[in-house]
C-alpha positions in Angstrom: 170.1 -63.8 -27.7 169.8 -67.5 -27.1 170.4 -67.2 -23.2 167.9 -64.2 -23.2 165.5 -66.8 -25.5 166.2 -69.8 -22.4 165.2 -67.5 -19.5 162.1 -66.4 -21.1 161.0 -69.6 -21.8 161.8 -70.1 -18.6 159.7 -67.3 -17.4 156.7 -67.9 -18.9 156.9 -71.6 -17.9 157.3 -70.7 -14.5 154.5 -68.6 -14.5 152.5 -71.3 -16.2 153.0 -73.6 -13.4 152.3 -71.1 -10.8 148.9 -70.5 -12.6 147.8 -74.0 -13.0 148.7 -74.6 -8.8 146.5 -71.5 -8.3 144.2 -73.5 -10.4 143.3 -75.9 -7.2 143.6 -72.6 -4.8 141.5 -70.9 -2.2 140.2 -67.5 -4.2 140.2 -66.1 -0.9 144.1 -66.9 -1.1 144.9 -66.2 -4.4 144.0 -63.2 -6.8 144.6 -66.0 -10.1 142.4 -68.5 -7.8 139.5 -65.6 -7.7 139.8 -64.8 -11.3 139.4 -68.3 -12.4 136.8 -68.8 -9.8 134.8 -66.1 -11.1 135.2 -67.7 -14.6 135.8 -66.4 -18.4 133.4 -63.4 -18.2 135.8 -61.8 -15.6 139.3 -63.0 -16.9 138.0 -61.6 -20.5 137.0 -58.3 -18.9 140.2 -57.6 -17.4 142.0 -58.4 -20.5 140.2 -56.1 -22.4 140.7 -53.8 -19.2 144.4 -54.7 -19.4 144.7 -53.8 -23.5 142.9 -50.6 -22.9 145.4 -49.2 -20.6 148.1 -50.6 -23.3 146.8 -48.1 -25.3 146.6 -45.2 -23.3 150.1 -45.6 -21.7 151.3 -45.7 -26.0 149.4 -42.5 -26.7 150.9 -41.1 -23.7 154.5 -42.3 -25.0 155.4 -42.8 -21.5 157.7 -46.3 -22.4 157.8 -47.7 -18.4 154.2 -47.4 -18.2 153.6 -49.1 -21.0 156.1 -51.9 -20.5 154.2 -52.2 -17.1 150.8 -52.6 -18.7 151.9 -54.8 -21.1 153.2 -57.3 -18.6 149.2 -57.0 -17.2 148.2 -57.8 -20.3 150.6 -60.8 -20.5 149.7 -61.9 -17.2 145.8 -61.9 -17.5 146.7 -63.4 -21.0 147.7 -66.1 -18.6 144.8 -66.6 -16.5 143.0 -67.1 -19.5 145.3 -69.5 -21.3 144.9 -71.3 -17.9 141.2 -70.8 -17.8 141.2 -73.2 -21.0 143.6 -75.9 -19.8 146.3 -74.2 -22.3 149.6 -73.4 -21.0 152.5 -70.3 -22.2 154.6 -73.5 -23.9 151.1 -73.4 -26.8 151.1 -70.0 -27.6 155.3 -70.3 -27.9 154.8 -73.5 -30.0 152.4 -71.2 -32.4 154.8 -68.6 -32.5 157.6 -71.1 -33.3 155.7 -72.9 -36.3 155.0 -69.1 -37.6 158.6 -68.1 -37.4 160.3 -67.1 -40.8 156.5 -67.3 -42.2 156.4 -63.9 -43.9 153.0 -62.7 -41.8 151.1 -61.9 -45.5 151.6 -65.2 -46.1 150.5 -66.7 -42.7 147.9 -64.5 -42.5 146.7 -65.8 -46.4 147.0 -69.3 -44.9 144.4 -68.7 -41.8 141.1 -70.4 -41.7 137.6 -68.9 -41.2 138.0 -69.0 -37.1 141.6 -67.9 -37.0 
């Protein structure tokens, strides 16, 4: 599990770093560049996009189609956290300070904006 743990880390921080390169790229080039070129408005609306289709391919129990659209909603999830100046590492980082947090009592804890 640990070796499956390293490689998604990995992953993800891969990813970040192709995002944040895609950050300074041509949107004519790059389909992250255009996204982030035509700002938060368009990144949010094809997350929402994204976790629509999420919840068709569920209903419709079909399990590679929805692993597929999950990894879109991952992806634009991205874009978004790059959109900000966040990277994969800070939503892992929350994850990690909520682990073996029973999630009634995190979710007690929150504030207002959480």
């Amino acid at each position: 599990m640990v070796e499956q743990s390293d490689q998604l880390n990995q992953i993800l921080a891969e990813l970040g770093d192709v995002m944040q390169q895609r950050r300074q790229a041509s949107p004519d080039s790059s389909y992250v560049a255009q996204l982030l070129h035509q700002g938060e408005d368009k990144i949010l609306k094809k997350v929402i996009e994204e976790a629509g289709e999420v919840l068709m391919a569920s209903k419709d129990g079909d399990k590679a189609h929805l692993v597929k659209e999950v990894a879109d909603v991952w992806f634009h999830t991205l874009v978004l956290l790059t959109y900000h100046g966040l990277r994969p590492e800070d939503v892992l980082n929350e994850l990690q300070r909520r682990q073996h947090t029973s999630g009634l009592v995190e979710k007690a804890n929150r504030q207002p904006h959480d």
